[in-house]
N, C-alpha and C positions, 0 to 999 in steps of 0.2 A: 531775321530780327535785326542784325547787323546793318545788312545793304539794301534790305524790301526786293532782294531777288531769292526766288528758288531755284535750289541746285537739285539736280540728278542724275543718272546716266540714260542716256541715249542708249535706245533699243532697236532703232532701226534705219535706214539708209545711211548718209551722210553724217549723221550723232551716232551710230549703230558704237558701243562700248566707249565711248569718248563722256567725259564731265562736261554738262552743260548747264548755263544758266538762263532762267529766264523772268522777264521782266512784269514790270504791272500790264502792261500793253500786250503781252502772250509772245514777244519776240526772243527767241533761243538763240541765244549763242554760245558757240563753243570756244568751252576757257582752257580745256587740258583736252591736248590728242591721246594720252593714253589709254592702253590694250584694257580696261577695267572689265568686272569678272559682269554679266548681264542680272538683274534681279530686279524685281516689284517691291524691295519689303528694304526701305529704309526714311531716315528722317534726318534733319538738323534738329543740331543741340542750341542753346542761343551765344557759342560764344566761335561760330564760325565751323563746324564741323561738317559733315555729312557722313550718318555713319550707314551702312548699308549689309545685308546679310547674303550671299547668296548660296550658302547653305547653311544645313541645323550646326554646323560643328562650328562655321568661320563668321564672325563679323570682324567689319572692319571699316576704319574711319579715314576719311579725307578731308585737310584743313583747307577748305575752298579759298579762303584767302592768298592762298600763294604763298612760297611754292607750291605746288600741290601733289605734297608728300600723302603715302597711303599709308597706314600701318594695321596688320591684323593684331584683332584683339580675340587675348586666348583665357577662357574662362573657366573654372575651376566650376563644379556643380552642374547639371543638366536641367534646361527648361521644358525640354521631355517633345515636343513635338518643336518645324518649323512654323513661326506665325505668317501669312502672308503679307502684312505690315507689322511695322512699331511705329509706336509714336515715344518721342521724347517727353520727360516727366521730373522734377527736382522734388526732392524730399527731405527733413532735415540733413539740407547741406550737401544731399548724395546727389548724382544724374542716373539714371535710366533710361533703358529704351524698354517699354512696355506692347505686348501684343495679346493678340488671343487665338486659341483654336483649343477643338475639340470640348469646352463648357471650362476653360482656364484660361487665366491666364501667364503668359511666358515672362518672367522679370529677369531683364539683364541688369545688372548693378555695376554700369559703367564707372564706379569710383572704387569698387575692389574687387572688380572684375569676378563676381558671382554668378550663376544663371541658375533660376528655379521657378517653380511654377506655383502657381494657388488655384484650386477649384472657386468658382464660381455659381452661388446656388443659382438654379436657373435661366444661366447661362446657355444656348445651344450646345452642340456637340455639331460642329460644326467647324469650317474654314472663315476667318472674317476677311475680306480684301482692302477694310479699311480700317484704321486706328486713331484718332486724333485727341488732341488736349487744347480745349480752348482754357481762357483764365479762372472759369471756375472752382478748379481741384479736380475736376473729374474726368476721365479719359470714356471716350466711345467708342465703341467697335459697330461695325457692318455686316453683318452675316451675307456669306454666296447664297446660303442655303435657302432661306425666305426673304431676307432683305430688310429683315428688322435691324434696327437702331439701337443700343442697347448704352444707358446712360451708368456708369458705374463708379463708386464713391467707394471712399478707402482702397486704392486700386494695391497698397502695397500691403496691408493686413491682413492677416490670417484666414478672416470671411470677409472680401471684399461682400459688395452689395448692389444690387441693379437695382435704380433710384427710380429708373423711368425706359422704356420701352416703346420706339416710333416705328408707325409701320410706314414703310420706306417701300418702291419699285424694287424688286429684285435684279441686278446687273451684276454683271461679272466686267466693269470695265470703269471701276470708281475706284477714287484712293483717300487716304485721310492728312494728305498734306494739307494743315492748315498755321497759322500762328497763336503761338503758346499766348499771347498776350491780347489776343482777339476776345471778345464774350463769347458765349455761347449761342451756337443759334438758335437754341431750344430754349427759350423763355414765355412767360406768360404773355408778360408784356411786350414783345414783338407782334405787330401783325400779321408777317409773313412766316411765322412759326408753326411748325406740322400739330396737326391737331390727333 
């Protein structure tokens, strides 16, 4: 949101654990040679962060801006499984990093450092590989399992709620990095929207 680049870590050859950025053109560059831990399951926050999990016990955020300090973040509560993403989420005034697995979802409460989970009625039971939050409140997950799409409204209340339901190719090699401030791509009114 900051610079219109994506950060990440490099999982193989030459990026292999290193922070890298990459541009609207798909060109990578590496911005920190540092040893970072390998993982699938992170996102930016929109004020320069990159927070990443690589496992259930540790997240942990890097202000990509530079320097580019790392710091683990240590959370009080269990979100009970690891998700294979989060997506980033603002709610009155709090951040989050939101994911799904197993027919829940995982809420980290990156402003008082909580982690806990909420069922989700008819939700799979399941691994999702992808999570994202376009502008309209509601966060998506990707199911491994069938490859459905799953639109879901109130993500941080008690019975969140699946709004909408797309059936999507099933892949194991999708992610849900998108921008918080994009529309969604699920609308009536698009043409090119999954039916």
């Amino acid at each position: 949101v900051l610079d219109n680049y994506a950060y990440a870590i490099g999982r193989e050859g030459a990026i292999d654990r290193k922070l890298v950025r990459v541009g609207s053109n798909g060109a990578v560059e590496i911005v920190d040679n540092g040893n970072l831990a390998r993982t699938n399951t992170g996102d930016m926050d929109d004020s320069g962060n990159l927070y990443y999990k690589p496992r259930e016990s540790d997240m942990r955020r890097i202000a990509v801006a530079g320097p580019y300090s790392e710091t683990t973040l240590n959370f009080t509560g269990s979100a009970g499984a690891r998700p294979q993403d989060i997506v980033f989420y603002q709610s009155g005034g709090k951040d989050y990093m939101i994911g799904a697995a197993n027919g829940a979802l995982m809420i980290y409460n990156l402003t008082d450092l909580i982690a806990s989970n909420t069922a989700v009625t008819g939700l799979e039971v399941a691994t999702f590989g992808a999570a994202w939050a376009p502008s309209d409140g509601q966060i998506y997950v990707n199911s491994n399992t069938t490859g459905n799409i799953y639109a879901i409204s109130n993500p941080l209340s008690a019975s969140p709620t699946i709004t909408a339901t797309y059936v999507a190719t099933l892949s194991n090699s999708h992610d849900g990095f998108s921008c918080p401030t994009a529309p969604s791509p699920f609308t009536p009114d698009r043409s090119d929207s999954p039916t």
